[in-house]
C-alpha positions in Angstrom: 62.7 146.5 -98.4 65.7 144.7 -97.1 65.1 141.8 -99.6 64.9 143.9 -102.7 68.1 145.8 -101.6 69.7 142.3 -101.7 68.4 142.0 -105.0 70.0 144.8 -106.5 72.9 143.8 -104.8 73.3 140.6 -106.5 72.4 141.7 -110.0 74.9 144.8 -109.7 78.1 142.0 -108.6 76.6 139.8 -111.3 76.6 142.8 -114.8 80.4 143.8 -112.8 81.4 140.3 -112.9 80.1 139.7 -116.5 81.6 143.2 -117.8 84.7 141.9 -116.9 84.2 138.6 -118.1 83.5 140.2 -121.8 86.9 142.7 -121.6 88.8 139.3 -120.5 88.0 137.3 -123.1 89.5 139.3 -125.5 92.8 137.6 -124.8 93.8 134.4 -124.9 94.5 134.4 -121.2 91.3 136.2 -120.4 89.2 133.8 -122.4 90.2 131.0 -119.8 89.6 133.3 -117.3 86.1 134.2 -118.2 85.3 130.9 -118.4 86.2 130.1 -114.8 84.6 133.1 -113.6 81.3 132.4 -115.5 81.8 128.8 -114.2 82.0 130.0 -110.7 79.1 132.5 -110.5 76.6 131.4 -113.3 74.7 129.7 -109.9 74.5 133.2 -108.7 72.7 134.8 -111.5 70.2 131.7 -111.7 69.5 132.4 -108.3 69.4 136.6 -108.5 66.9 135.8 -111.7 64.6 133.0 -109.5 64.3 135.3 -106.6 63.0 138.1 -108.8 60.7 136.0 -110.7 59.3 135.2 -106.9 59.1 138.3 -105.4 57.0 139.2 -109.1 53.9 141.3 -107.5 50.7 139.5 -108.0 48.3 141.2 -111.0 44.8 142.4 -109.6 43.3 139.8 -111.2 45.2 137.2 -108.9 44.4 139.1 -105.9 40.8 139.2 -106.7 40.9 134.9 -107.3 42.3 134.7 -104.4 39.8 136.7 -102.3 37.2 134.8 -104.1 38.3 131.4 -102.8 39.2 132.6 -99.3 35.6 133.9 -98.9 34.4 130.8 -100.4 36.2 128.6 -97.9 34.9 131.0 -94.9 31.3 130.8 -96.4 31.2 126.9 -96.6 32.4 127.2 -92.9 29.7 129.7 -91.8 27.3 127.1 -93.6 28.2 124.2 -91.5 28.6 126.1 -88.5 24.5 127.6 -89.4 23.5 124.1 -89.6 24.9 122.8 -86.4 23.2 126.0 -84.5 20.1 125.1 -85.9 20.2 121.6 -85.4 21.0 122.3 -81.4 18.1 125.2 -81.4 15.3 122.6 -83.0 16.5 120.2 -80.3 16.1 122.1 -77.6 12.9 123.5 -78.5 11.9 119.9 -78.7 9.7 118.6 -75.6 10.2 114.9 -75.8 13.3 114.1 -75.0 14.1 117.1 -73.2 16.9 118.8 -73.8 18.6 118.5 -70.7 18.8 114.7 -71.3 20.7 115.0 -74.8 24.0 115.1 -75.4 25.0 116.4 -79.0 27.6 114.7 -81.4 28.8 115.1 -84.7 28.5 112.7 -87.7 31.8 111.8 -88.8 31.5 109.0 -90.8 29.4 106.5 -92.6 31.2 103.1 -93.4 30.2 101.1 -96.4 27.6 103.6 -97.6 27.5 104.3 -100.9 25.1 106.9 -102.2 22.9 105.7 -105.1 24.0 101.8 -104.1 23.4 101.0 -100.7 21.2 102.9 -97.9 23.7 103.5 -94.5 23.5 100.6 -91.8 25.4 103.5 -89.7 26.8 105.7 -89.0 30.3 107.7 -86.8 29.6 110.0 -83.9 31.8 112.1 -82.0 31.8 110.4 -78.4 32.1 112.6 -75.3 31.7 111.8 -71.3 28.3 110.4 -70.7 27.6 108.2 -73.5 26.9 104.6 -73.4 26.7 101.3 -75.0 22.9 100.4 -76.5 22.1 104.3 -75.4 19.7 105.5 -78.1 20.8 107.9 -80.8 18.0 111.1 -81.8 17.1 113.9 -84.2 14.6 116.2 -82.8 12.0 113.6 -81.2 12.8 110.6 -84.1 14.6 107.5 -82.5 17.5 106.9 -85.4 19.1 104.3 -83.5 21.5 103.0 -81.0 25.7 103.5 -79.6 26.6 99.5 -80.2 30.3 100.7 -80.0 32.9 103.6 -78.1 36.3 103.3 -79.2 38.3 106.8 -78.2 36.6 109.9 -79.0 34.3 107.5 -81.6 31.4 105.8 -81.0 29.5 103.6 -83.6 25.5 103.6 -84.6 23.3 101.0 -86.0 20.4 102.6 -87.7 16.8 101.3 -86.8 17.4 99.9 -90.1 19.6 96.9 -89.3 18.8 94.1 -89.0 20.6 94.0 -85.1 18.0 96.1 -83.6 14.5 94.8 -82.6 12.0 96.6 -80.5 7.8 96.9 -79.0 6.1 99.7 -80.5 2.8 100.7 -81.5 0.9 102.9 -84.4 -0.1 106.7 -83.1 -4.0 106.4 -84.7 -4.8 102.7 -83.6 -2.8 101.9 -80.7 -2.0 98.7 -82.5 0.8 97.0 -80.9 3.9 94.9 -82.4 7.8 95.1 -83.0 9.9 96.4 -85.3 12.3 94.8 -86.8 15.2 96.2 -89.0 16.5 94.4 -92.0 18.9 96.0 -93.4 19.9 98.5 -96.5 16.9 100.6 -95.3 14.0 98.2 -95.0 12.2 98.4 -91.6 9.1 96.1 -91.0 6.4 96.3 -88.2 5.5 92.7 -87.7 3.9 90.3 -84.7 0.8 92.8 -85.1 -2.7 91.1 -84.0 -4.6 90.2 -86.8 -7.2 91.8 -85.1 -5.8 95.4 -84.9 -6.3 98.4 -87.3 -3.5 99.5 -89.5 -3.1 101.9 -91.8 -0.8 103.9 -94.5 0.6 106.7 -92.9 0.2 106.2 -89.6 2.8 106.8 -87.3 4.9 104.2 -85.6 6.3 105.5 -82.0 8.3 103.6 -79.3 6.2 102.1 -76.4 9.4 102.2 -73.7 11.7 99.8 -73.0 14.1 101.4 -70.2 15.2 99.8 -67.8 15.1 99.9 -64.1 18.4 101.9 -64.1 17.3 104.0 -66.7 18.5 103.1 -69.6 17.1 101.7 -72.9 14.6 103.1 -75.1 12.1 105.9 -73.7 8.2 105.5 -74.9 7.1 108.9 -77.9 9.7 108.3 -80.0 9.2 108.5 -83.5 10.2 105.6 -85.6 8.2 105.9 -88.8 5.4 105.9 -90.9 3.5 103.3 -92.4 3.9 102.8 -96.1 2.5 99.3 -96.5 0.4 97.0 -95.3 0.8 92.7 -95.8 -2.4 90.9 -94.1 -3.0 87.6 -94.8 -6.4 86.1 -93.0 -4.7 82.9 -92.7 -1.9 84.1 -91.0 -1.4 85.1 -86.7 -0.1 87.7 -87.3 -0.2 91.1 -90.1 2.9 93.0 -91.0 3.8 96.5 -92.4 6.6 97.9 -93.8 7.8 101.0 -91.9 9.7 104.4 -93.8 11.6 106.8 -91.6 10.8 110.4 -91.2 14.6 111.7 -91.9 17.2 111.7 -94.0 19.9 110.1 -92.0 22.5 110.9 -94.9 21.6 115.0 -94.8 22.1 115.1 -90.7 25.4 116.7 -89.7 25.0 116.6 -85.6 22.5 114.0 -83.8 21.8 113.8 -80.3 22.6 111.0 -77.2 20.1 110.1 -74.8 21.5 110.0 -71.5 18.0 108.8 -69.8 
């Protein structure tokens, strides 16, 4: 109320000041007199006719865009914030790990991925108390990879995927036994397998255990994969197999840290 008063205010002074201006200039004094006076107080009237152009109610069809987008914005939060709940409840209804040994964290990044290029070799986690380097990285009961860095409230993941991890493992069905071996952009192979020992498409890779004597390392039922390929050569020690994981690392919003 105040600023519309103030309004008026200004526009009365100026059409007073302007009135005279007009009766002035009818003589040849009061023309240079005008002059001066509309010199003086034209930036008032620019200013009187900005303000009112600002204070210019908005049209019900403004209001209603506006609405639109600010229920937008809180919808696309309530989305995130659905997805985070149900990430956290399918963890904790999840029996291996348990849930008590997980500590959440937040993708926040995923350096030098670029979708429809290259598959991620990583990815950025929020870090918290608790986590540690080479301390394996979950989503529900599948082994995604490994902290190899904490900087600040960051810590870095390689992906089973790269080419920097390596670990024992064996197939659900046959119990066949070998390691898996990332190779980057993706690509996982199960190699060092027994010539002897069954494989087969679609069978299950999981984690045999490597923790250590103070606990750490990897724990034995994790998923890493399934089978999707099969390279046996009769002349060779060893068969191979080329391993696909179970998840979409690049449609995960919160993962989970193994603290034992």
């Amino acid at each position: 109320m105040q600023k519309r008063q103030r309004i008026v205010f200004v526009f009365v002074v100026s059409a007073v000041i302007c009135l005279l201006a007009i009766l002035l200039a009818k003589t040849v004094v009061g023309s240079g007199i005008s002059s001066a006076i509309q010199f003086v107080f034209s930036p008032l009237q620019k200013t009187a006719l900005h303000t009112s152009q600002n204070v210019k109610p908005l049209s019900e069809l403004d209001k209603a865009k506006q609405q639109i987008a600010q229920l937008q914005a809180e919808n696309a939060k309530l989305q995130v914030i659905a997805q985070d709940n149900k990430a956290l409840r399918d963890q904790f209804q999840t029996t291996n790990p348990l849930s008590q040994n997980v500590i959440p964290a937040e993708i926040v990044g995923m350096p030098q991925f670029i979708p429809g290029v290259s598959s991620p070799e990583g990815f950025i986690i929020t870090a918290t108390n608790g986590m540690k380097i080479a301390m394996p990285i979950v989503y529900k009961n599948i082994l995604l990879g490994e902290i190899t860095a904490i900087k600040g409230n960051y810590a870095k993941v390689s992906l089973v995927s790269t080419d920097a991890i390596s670990f024992t493992a064996k197939t659900a069905q046959t119990d066949a036994v070998g390691i898996v071996k990332g190779q980057g952009n993706g690509q996982i192979l199960f190699d060092n397998v027994l010539l002897s020992d069954s494989l087969k498409i679609g069978d299950t890779i999981v984690t045999t255990g490597e923790t250590t004597f103070e606990g750490q390392g990897i724990p034995p039922g994790l998923i890493v994969g399934k089978i999707t390929s099969i390279d046996k050569n009769p002349s060779s020690l060893f068969q191979k197999a080329s391993i696909q994981m179970l998840v979409d690392i690049t449609k995960l919003s919160t993962v989970f840290a193994l603290t034992q």
